[in-house]
C-alpha positions as CSV (number, residue, x, y, z in Angstrom):
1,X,43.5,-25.0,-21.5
2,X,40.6,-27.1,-20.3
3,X,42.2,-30.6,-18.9
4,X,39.2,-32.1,-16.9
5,X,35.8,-32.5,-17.3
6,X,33.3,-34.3,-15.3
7,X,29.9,-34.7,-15.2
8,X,27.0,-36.6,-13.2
9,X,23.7,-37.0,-13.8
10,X,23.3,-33.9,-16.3
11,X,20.6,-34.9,-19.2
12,X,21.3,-38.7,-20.2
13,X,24.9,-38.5,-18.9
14,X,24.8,-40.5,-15.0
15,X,28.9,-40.0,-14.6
16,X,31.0,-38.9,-16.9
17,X,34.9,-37.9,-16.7
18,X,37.4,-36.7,-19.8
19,X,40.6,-35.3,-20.0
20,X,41.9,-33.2,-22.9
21,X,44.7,-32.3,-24.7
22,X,46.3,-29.6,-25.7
23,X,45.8,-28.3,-30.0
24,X,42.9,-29.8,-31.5
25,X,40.4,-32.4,-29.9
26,X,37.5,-32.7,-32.1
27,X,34.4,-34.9,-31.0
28,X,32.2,-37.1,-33.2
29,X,29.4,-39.1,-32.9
30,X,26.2,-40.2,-34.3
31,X,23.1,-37.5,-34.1
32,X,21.6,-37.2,-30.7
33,X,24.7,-39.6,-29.2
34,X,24.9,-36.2,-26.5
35,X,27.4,-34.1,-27.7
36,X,25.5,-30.8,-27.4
37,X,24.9,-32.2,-24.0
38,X,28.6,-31.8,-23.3
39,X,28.8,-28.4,-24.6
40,X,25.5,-27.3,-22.3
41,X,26.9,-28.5,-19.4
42,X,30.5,-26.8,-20.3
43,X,28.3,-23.4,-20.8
44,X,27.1,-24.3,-17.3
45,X,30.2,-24.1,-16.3
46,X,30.7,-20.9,-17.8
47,X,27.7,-19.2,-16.0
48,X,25.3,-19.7,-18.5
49,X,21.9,-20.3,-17.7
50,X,20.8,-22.9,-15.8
51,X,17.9,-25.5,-16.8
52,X,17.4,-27.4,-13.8
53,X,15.0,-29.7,-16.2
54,X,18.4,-31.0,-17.3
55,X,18.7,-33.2,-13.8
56,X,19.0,-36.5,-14.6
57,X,15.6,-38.3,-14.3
58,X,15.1,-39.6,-10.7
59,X,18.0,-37.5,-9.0
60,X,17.6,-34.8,-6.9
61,X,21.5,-32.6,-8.3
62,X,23.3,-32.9,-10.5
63,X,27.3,-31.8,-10.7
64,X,29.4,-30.7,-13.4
65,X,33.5,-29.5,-12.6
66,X,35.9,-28.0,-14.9
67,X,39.9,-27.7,-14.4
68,X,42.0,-25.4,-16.7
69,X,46.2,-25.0,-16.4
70,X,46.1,-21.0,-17.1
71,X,49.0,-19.0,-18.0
72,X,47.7,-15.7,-18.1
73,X,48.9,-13.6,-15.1
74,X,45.5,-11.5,-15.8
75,X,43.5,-14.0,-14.0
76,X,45.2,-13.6,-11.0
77,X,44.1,-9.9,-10.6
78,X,40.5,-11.2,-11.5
79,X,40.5,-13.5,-8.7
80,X,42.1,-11.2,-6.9
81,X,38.9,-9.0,-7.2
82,X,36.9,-11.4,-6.6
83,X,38.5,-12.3,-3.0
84,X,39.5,-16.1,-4.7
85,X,43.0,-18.1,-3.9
86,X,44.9,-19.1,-6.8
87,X,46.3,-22.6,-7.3
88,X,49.6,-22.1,-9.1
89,X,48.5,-21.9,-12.3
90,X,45.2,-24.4,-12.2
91,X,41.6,-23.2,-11.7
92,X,38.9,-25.3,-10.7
93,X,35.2,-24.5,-12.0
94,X,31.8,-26.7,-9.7
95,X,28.5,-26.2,-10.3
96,X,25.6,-28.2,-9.0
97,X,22.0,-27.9,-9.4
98,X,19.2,-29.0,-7.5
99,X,15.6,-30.6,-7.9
100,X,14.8,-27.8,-5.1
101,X,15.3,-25.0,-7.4
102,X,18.6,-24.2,-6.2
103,X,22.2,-24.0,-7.3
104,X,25.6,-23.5,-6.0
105,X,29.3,-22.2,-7.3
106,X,32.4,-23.0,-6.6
107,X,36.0,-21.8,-7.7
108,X,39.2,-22.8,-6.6
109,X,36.5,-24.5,-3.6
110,X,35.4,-20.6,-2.7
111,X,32.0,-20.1,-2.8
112,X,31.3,-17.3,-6.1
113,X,28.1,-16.1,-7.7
114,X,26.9,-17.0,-11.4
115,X,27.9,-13.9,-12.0
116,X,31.2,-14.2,-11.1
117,X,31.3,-17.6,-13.1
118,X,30.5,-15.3,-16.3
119,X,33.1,-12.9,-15.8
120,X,35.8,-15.7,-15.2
121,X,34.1,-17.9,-17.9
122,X,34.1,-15.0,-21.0
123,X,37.9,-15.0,-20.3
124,X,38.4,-19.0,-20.3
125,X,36.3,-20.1,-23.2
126,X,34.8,-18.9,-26.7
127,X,31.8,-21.1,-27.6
128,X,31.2,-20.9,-31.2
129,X,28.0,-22.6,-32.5
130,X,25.4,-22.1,-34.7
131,X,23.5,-19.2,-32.6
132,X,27.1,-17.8,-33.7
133,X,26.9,-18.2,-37.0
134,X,23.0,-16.5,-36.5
135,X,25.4,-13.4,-35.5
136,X,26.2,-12.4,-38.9
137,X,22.9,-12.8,-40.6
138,X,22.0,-9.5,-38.2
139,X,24.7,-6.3,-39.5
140,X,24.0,-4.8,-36.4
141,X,26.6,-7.2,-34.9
142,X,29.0,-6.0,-37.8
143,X,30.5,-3.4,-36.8
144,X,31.6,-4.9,-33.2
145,X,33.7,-7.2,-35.2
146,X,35.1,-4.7,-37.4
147,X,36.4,-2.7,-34.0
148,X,37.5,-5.7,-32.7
149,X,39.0,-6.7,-35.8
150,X,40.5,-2.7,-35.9
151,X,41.2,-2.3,-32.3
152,X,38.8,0.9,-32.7
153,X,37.3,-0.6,-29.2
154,X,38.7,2.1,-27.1
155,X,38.2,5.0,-29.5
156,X,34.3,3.8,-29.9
157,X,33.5,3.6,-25.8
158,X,35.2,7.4,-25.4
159,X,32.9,8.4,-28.3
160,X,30.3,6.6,-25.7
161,X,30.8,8.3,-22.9
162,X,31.1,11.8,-24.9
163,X,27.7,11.3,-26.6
164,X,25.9,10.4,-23.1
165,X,27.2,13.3,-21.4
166,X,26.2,15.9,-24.4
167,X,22.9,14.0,-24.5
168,X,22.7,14.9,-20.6
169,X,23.5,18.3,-21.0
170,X,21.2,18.3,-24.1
171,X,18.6,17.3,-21.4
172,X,19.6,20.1,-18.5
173,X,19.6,22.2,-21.0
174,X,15.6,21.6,-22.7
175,X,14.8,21.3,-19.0
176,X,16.2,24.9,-17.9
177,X,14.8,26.2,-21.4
178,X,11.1,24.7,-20.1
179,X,11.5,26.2,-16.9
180,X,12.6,30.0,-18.0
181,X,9.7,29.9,-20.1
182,X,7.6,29.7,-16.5
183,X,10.0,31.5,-14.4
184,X,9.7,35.2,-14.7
185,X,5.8,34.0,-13.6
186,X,7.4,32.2,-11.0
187,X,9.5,34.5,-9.8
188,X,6.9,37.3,-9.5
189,X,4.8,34.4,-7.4
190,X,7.7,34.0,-4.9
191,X,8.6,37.2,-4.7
192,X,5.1,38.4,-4.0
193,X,5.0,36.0,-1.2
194,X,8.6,36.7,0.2
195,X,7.3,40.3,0.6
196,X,4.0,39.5,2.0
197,X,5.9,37.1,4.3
198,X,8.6,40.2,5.2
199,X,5.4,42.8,5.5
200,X,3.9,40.6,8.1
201,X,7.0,41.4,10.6
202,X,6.8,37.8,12.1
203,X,8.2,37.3,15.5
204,X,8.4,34.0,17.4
205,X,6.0,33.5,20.0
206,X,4.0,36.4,19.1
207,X,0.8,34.6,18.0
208,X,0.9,33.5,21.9
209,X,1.4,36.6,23.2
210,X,-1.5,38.5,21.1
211,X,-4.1,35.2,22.5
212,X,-3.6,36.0,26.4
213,X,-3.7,39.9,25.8
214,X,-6.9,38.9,23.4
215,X,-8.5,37.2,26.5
216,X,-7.6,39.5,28.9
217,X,-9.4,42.4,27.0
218,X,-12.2,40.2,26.3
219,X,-12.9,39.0,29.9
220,X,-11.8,42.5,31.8
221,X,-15.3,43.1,33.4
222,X,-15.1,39.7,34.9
223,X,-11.5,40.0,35.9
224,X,-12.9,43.5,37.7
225,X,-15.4,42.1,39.4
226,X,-13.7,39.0,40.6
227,X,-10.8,41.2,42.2
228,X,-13.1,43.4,43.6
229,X,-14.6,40.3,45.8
230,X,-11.1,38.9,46.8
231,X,-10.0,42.1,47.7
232,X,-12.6,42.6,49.9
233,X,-11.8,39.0,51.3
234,X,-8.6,39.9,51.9
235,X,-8.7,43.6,53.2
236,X,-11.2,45.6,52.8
237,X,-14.2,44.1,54.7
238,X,-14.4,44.1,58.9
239,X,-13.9,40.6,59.1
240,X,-10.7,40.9,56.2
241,X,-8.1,38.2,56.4
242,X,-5.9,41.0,56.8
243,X,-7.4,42.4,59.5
244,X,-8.0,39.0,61.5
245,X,-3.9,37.9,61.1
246,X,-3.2,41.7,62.1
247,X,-5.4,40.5,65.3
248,X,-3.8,37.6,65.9
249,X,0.1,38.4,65.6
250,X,-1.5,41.3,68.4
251,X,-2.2,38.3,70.3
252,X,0.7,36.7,70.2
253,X,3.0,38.9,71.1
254,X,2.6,39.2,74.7
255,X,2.6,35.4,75.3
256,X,6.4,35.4,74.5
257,X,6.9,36.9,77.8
258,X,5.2,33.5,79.6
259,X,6.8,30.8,76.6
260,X,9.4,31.6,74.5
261,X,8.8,28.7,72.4
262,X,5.8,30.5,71.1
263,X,8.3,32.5,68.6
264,X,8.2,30.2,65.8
265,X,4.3,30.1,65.8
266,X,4.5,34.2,66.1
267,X,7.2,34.5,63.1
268,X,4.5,32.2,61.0
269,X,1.3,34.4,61.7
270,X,4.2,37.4,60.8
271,X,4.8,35.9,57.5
272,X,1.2,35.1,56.4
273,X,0.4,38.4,57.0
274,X,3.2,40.0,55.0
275,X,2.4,37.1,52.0
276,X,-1.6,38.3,52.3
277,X,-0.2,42.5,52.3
278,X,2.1,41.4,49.3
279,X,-1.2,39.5,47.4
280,X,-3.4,42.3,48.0
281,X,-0.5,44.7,46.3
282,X,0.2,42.6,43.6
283,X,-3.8,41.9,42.7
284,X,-4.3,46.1,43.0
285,X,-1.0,46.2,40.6
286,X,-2.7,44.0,38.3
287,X,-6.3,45.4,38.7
288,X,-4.5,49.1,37.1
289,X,-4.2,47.1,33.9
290,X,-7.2,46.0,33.5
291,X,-8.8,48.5,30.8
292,X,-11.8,48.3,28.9
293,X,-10.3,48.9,25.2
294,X,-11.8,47.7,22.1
295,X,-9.5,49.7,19.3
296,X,-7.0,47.4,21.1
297,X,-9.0,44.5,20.8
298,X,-10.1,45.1,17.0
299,X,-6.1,45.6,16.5
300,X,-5.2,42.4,18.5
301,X,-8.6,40.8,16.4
302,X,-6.9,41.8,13.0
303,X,-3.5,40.7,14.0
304,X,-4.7,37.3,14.7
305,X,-6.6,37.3,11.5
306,X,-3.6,38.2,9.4
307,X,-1.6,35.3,11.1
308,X,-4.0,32.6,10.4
309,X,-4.2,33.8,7.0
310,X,-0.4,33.6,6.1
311,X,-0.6,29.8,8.2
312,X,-3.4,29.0,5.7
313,X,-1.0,29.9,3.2
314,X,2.5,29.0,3.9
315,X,2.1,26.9,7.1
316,X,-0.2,25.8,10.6
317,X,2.2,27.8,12.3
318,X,4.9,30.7,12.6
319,X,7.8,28.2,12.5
320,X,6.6,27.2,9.8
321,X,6.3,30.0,7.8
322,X,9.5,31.1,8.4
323,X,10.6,27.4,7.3
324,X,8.4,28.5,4.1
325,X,10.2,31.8,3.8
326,X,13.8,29.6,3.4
327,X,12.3,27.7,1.3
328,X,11.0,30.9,-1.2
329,X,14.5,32.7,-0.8
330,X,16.3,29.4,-2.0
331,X,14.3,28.9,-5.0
332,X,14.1,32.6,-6.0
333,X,18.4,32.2,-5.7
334,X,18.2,29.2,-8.1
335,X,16.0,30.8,-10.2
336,X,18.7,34.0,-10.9
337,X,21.4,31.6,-11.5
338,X,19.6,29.5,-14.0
339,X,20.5,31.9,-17.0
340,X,24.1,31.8,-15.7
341,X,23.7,27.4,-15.2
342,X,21.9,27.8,-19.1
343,X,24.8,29.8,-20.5
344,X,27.4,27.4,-19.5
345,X,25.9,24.3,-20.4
346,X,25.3,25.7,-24.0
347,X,29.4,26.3,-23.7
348,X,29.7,22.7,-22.5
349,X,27.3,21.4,-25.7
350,X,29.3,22.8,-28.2
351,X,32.4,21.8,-26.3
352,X,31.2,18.3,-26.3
353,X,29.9,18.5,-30.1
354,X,33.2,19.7,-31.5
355,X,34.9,16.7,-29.8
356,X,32.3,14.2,-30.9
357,X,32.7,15.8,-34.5
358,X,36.7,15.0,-34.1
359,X,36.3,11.2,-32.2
360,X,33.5,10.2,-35.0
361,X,35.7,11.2,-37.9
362,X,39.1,9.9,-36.6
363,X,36.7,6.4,-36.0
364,X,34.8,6.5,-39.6
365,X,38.3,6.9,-41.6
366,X,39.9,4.1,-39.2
367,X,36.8,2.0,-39.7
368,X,36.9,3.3,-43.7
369,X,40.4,2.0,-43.8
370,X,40.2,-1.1,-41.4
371,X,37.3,-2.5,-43.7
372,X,39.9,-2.9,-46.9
373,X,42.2,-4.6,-44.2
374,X,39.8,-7.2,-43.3
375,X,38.2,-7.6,-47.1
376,X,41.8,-8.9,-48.4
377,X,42.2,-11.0,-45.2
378,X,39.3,-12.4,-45.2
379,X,39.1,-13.2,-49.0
380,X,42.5,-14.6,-48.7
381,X,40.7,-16.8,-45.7
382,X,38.0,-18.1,-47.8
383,X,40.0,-19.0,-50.7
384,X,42.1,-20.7,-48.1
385,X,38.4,-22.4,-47.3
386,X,38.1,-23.4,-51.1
387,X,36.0,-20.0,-51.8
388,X,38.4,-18.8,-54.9
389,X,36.0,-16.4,-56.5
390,X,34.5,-15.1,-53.5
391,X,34.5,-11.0,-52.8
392,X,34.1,-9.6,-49.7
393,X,33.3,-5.7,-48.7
394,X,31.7,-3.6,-46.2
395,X,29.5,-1.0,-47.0
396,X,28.9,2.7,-44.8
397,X,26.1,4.7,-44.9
398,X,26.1,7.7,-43.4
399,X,22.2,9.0,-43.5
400,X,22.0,13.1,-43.8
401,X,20.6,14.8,-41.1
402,X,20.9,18.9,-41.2
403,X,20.9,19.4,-37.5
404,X,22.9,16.6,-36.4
405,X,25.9,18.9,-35.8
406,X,28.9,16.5,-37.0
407,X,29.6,16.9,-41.1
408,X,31.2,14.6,-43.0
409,X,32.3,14.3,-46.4
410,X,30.9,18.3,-46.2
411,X,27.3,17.2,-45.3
412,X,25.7,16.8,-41.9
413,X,25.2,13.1,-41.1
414,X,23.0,11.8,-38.2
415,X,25.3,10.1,-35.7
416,X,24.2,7.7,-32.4
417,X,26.5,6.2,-29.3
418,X,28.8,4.2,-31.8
419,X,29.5,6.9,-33.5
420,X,28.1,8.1,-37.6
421,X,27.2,5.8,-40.2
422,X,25.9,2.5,-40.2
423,X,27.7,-1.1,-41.7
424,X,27.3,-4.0,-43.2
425,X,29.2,-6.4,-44.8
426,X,28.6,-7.5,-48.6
427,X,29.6,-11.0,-49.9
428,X,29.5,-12.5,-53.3
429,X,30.7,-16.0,-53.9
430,X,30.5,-16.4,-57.6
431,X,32.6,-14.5,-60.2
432,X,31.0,-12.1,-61.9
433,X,28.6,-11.2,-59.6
434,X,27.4,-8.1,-57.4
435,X,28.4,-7.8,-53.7
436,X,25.4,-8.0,-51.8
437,X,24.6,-8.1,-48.5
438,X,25.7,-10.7,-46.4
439,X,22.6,-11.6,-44.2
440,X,20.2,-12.2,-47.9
441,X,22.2,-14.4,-49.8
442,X,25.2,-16.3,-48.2
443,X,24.2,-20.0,-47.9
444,X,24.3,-21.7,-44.6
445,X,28.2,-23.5,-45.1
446,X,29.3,-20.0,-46.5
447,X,28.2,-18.6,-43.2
448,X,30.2,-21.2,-41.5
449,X,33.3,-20.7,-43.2
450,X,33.0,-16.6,-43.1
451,X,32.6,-17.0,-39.2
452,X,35.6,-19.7,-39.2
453,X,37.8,-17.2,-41.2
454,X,36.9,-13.9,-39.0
455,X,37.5,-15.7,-36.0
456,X,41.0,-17.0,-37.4
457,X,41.9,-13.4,-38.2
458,X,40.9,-12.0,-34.6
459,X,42.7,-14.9,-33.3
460,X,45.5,-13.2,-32.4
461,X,43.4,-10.0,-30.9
462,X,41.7,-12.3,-28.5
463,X,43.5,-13.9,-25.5
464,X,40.7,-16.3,-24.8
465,X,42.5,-19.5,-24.1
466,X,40.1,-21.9,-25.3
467,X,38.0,-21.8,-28.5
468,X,35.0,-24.2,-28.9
469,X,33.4,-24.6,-32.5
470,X,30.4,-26.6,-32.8
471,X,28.6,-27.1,-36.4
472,X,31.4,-25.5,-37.9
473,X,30.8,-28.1,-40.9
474,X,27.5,-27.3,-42.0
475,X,27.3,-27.4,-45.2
476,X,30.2,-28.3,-46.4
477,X,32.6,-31.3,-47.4
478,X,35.1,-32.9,-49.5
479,X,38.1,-30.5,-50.0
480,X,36.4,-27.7,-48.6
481,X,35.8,-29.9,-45.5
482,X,39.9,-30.5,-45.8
483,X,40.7,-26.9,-45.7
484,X,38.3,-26.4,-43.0
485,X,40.3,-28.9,-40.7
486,X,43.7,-27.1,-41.6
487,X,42.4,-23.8,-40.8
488,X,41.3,-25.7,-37.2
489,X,44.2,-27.4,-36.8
490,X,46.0,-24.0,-37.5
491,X,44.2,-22.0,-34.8
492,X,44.9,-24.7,-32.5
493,X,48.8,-23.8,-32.7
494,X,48.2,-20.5,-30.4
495,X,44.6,-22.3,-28.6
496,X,43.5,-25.0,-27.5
497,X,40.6,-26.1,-29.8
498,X,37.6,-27.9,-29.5
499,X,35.5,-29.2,-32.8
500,X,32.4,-30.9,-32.5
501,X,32.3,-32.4,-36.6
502,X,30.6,-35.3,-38.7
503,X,33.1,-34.9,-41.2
504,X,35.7,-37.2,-41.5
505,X,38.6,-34.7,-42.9
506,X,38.4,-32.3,-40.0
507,X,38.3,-35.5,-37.9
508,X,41.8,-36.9,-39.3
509,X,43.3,-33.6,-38.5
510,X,42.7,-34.3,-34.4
511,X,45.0,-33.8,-32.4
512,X,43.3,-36.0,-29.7
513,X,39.6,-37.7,-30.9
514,X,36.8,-38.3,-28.8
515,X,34.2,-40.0,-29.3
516,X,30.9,-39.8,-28.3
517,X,28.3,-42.3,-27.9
518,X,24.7,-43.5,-26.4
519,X,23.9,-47.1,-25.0
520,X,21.2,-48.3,-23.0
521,X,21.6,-50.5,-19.7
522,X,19.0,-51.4,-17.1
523,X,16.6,-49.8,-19.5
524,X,18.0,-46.3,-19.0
525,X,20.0,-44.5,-21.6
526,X,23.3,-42.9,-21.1
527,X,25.9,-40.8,-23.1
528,X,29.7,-41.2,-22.4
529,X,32.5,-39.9,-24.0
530,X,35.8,-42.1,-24.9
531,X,39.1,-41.0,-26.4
532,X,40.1,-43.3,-29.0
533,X,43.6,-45.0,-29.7
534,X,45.0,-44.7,-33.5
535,X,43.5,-47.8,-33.8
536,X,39.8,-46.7,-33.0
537,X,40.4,-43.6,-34.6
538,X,40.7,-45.5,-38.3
539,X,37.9,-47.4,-37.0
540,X,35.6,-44.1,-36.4
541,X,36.6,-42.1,-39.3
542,X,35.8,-45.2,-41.6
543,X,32.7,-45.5,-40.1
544,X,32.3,-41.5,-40.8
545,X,33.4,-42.2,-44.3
546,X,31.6,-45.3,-45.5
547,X,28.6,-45.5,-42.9
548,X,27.3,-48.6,-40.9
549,X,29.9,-50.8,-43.9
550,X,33.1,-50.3,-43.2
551,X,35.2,-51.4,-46.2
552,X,39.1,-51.8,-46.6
553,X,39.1,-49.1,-48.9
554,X,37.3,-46.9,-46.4
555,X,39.9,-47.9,-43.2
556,X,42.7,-47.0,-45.6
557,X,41.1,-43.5,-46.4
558,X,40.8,-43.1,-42.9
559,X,44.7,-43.9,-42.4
560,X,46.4,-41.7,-45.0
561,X,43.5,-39.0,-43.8
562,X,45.2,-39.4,-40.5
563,X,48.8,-39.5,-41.3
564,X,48.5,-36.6,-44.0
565,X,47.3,-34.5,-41.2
């Protein structure tokens, strides 16, 4: 239950503090005295969104902190997950906004995100307005609140999950069927260029290898000719370098016999000459090669045309068609198993359709049968809420559709994530008259009370601790007003409940009052909130009563509206 609120400088509130009770605390007050103020900066609380426009003029933050006793042991897995201490049973909600744009979270004083305020604050505390009462003028919200109501919840989100994985299959599928339609002209394409690539004969290093034997061939009258002149150089000519270090090892020789250090510088001239015999070898091995031979060079020119074509194609260079060549096998592999990948998933389709056809007729019958439940409970509800002659129904309609795939009642019906047919509820609240839909012609108190009576009946489905009704009262009053505070002060036996009311009888049936009210000091306006004694209690529901005269007559109503509570 919520015990503490406090507030500062939020709207016209500059510091504000309250503690509740437990069962029902309803608050009054005159129109625009700030009560939805208290209930936006609750939602704040909660992780609704923030309006930093709602800082009190002049300050630069403003603060609002919640503490709740909790008895649930879920929460303590939640905070658990969320890496937060738990306080022996109390949690502690802070929020604070700033003029800067910014805001910060606190629970149990660890720092969280909105996010995590939401996910904490949906399992503290069901605000129930007038947006709420909006929420059943739209039948799309309907049928949530008959699988709440049915506990079909966890049937309906496997029927989810089924119908998004057929719909993905569906998808593979009508994406395989698109690509076979290309694929046997895809597959002649690849293999085509597998077997030109193959043909080819590839080798690393090749290209290289054909370039130097290109310019060898090309240049071989040059290479001739040069050789020619250095092996003249070197041997052939009277004045050869051969000849002259032959000369001058001669030379040497007999001057060993006067120095023998001279044998280093004779071992030297011995090895320059065997390097210059060993050059003039190897440059007459090498002059044998060169050949004038242009069907050799036409081959070695074709070669190298054929490479550069297949780089053109496939790649700049042979690694790269060879990466290329992966590439084509890979794709022409995924290309044979497609058939086999299209086979199973059309399997897996009619797998998945047959158990969507059992989950969405198992969920229509339970739906079917959980709609007569919740018609007698909730006309027995609303004559509780002074509606005696009102019906109450839901209606399916399951629209045909031949190549849905799911039949029911022997006819193919069209069926979406929630499973087949769509709902509505129907109302009448006059004897003797047609159900009709509920969204065209229930007035705006009738509304009220059908949102006050569903939300009595999935009381006991829904472990929210604290339940907070605002406008619940619109459009209502006298008995019906009476029976409206019962039904309150009934729902407040399991929950703590919160009413924000103008109407006297629900007032009297408070377990704790509060008032709320607006003043003006230093020429600046403010809200506070007071909880009022039995004495200020007869005193507030007499003013409710009688308006700005408050007779005798009217404090006395007030009293036995009190005590008859």
């Amino acid at each position: 239950m919520l015990t503490l609120l406090q507030i500062e400088n939020f709207a016209i509130i500059d510091k504000l503090s309250v503690e509740f009770a437990p069962g029902l605390n309803v608050l009054t007050g005159e129109t625009g005295a700030g009560k939805s103020i208290l209930l936006d900066a609750l939602n704040l609380i909660l992780g609704g969104r923030a309006d930093y426009d709602c800082i009190r003029t002049g300050e630069t933050s403003a603060r609002v902190e919640a503490c709740f006793q909790i008895k649930e042991k879920n929460f303590e897995s939640i905070l658990d997950e969320l890496g937060i201490p738990s306080q022996e049973g109390e949690l502690t909600i802070k929020r604070q906004l700033s003029t800067a744009g910014k805001g910060k979270c606190w629970i149990n004083d660890s720092p969280v995100s909105v996010s995590a305020l939401a996910q904490i604050g949906a399992r503290l505390v069901d605000i129930h307005g007038q947006h709420d009462h909006q929420t059943l003028l739209h039948p799309e919200n309907h049928l949530d609140l008959l699988d709440l109501y049915g506990k079909t919840m966890p049937k309906r989100e496997r029927f989810g999950k089924e119908f998004h994985a057929w719909k993905s299959d569906l998808a593979e599928r009508d994406r395989l069927l698109r690509q076979d339609q290309n694929q046997k002209e895809r597959e002649e394409l690849l293999t085509f260029q597998l077997q030109e690539i193959e043909q080819a004969g590839l080798e690393e290093g090749e290209e290289e290898a054909l370039s130097a034997e290109r310019n060898k061939l090309r240049h071989g009258e040059k290479l001739q000719s040069a050789l020619d002149r250095v092996q003249e150089i070197l041997s052939d000519a009277d004045s050869a370098v051969l000849a002259q270090l032959g000369k001058a090892v001669r030379e040497l020789e007999p001057l060993l016999d006067f120095d023998p250090a001279l044998e280093p510088n004779l071992q030297s001239a011995n090895n320059a000459l065997y390097e210059v015999e060993g050059l003039c070898e190897n440059l007459r091995d090498y002059a044998r090669t060169i050949q004038s031979d242009p069907q050799r060079l036409e081959e070695i020119e074709d070669r190298m045309a054929e490479l550069n074509g297949l780089k053109r194609k496939y790649g700049g260079d042979i690694t790269a068609i060879f990466e290329r060549k992966k590439q084509i096998e890979f794709e022409l592999e995924s290309l044979s198993t497609s058939h086999e990948t299209l086979a199973r998933l059309k399997v897996s389709i009619q797998k998945r359709l047959a158990v969507l056809q059992e989950l969405a007729i198992e969920l229509a019958k339970e739906r079917e049968a959980t709609a007569l439940r919740l018609k007698e409970n909730i006309e027995k509800e609303l004559r509780d809420l002074n509606m005696n002659a009102v019906q109450f129904g839901a209606r399916f309609d399951y629209e045909a559709d031949a190549d849905s795939g799911i039949v029911h009642n022997g006819e193919a019906v069209k069926f979406g994530p929630l499973g087949i047919g769509a709902m509505e509820f129907l109302f009448s609240s006059n004897l003797g008259e047609d159900l009709r839909p509920l969204a065209k012609i229930a007035s705006g108190g009738e509304i009220s009370r059908v949102m006050l009576a569903i939300k009595t009946i999935l009381n006991k489905q829904d472990d929210v601790p604290v339940m907070i009704f605002d406008e619940v009262d619109t459009g209502i009053g006298g008995k019906t007003a009476e029976k409206v505070g019962a039904k309150l002060k009934k729902l407040a036996e399991d929950k703590q409940v919160f009413c924000v009311s103008h109407l006297p009888q629900i007032a009297g049936m408070a377990s704790a009052h509060f008032s709320v009210r607006k003043e003006v000091k230093g020429k600046r306006t403010r809200s506070n909130i007071l909880r009022l004694s039995d004495e200020e209690r007869i005193e507030e529901i007499a003013h409710m009563s009688a308006g700005e005269k408050v007779t005798p007559a009217a404090r006395e109503y007030a009293r036995q509206l009190i005590i008859s509570s």
